[in-house]
C-alpha positions as CSV (number, residue, x, y, z in Angstrom):
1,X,12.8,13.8,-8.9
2,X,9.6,13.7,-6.5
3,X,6.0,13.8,-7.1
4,X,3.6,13.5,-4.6
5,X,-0.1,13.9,-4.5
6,X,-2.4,15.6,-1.7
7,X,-5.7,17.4,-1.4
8,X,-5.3,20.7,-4.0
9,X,-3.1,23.6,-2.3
10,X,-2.2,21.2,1.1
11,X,0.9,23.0,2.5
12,X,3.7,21.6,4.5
13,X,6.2,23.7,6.5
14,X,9.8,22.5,6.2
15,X,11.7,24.6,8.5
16,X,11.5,27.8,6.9
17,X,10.1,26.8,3.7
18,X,6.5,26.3,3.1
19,X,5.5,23.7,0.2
20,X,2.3,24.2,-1.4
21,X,0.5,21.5,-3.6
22,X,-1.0,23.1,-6.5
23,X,-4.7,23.2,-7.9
24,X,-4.9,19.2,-8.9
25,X,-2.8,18.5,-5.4
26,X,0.4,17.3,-6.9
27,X,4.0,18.6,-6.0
28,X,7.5,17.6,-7.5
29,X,11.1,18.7,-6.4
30,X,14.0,17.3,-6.3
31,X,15.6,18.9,-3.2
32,X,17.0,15.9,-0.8
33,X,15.8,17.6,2.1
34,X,12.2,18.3,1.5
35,X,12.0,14.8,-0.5
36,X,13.2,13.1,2.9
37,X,10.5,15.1,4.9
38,X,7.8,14.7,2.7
39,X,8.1,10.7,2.1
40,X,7.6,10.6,6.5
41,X,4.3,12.1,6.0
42,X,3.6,9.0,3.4
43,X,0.8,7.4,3.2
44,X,-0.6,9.5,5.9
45,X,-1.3,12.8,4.9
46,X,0.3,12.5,1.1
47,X,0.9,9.5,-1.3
48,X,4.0,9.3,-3.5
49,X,3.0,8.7,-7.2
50,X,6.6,8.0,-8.3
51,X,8.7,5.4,-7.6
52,X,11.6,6.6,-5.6
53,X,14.9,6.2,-6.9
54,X,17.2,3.7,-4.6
55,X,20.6,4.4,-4.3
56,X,23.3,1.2,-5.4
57,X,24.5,1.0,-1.5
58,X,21.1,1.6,0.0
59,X,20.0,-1.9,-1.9
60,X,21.0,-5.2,0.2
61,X,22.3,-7.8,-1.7
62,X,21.0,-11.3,-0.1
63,X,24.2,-13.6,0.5
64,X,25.2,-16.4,-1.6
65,X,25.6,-19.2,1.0
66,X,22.2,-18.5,2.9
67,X,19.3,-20.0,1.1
68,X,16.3,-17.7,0.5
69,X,13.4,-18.5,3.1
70,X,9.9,-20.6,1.9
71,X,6.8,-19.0,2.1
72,X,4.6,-21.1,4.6
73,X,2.6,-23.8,2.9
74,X,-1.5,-23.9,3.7
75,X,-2.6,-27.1,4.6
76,X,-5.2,-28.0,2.7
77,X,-8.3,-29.8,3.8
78,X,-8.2,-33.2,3.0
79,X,-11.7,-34.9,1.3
80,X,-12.1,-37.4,4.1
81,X,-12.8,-34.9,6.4
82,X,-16.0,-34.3,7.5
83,X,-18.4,-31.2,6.2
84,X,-21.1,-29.6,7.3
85,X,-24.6,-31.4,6.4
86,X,-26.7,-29.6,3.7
87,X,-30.1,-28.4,5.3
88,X,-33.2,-29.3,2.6
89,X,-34.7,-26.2,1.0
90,X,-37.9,-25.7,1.3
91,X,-40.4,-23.7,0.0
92,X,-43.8,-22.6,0.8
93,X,-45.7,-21.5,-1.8
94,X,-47.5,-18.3,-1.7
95,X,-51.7,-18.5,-0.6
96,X,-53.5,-16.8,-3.7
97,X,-55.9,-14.1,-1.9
């Protein structure tokens, strides 16, 4: 099962069928066809508000003997280096009129 979210009563045309969001904009089937044509229209025009439902062959499997690859590390900056100089803050104070 499908639900998606649009603006209230958005239609789609899917070939010959015409799918209509209701009052509060939400839709939900379960009909491959219109699920598959719908979720190309995501995040564009729609949003899908479920999570959709992965099939056991669809999900890759990483390999055993290849090791998973490392995020990028950020270099922090190092206290020695140099930063910029403070400017003194000064105020003026305020002539009494």
């Amino acid at each position: 099962m499908a639900k998606y979210q649009a603006r209230p009563f958005y239609e789609v045309k899917i070939g010959k069928q015409t799918v209509v969001f209701d009052y509060f904009g939400l839709y939900v089937t379960e009909e491959t066809t219109i699920v598959a044509e719908l979720d190309t229209l995501v995040p564009g025009y729609i949003q899908r508000i479920d999570e959709p439902e992965t099939i056991a062959s669809e999900v890759v499997q990483p390999k055993e003997d290849e090791p998973e690859p490392e995020a990028p590390t950020m270099e922090q900056p190092q206290e020695d280096e140099s930063k910029p100089e403070e400017k003194p803050s000064t105020r003026r104070k305020a002539s009494a009129k």
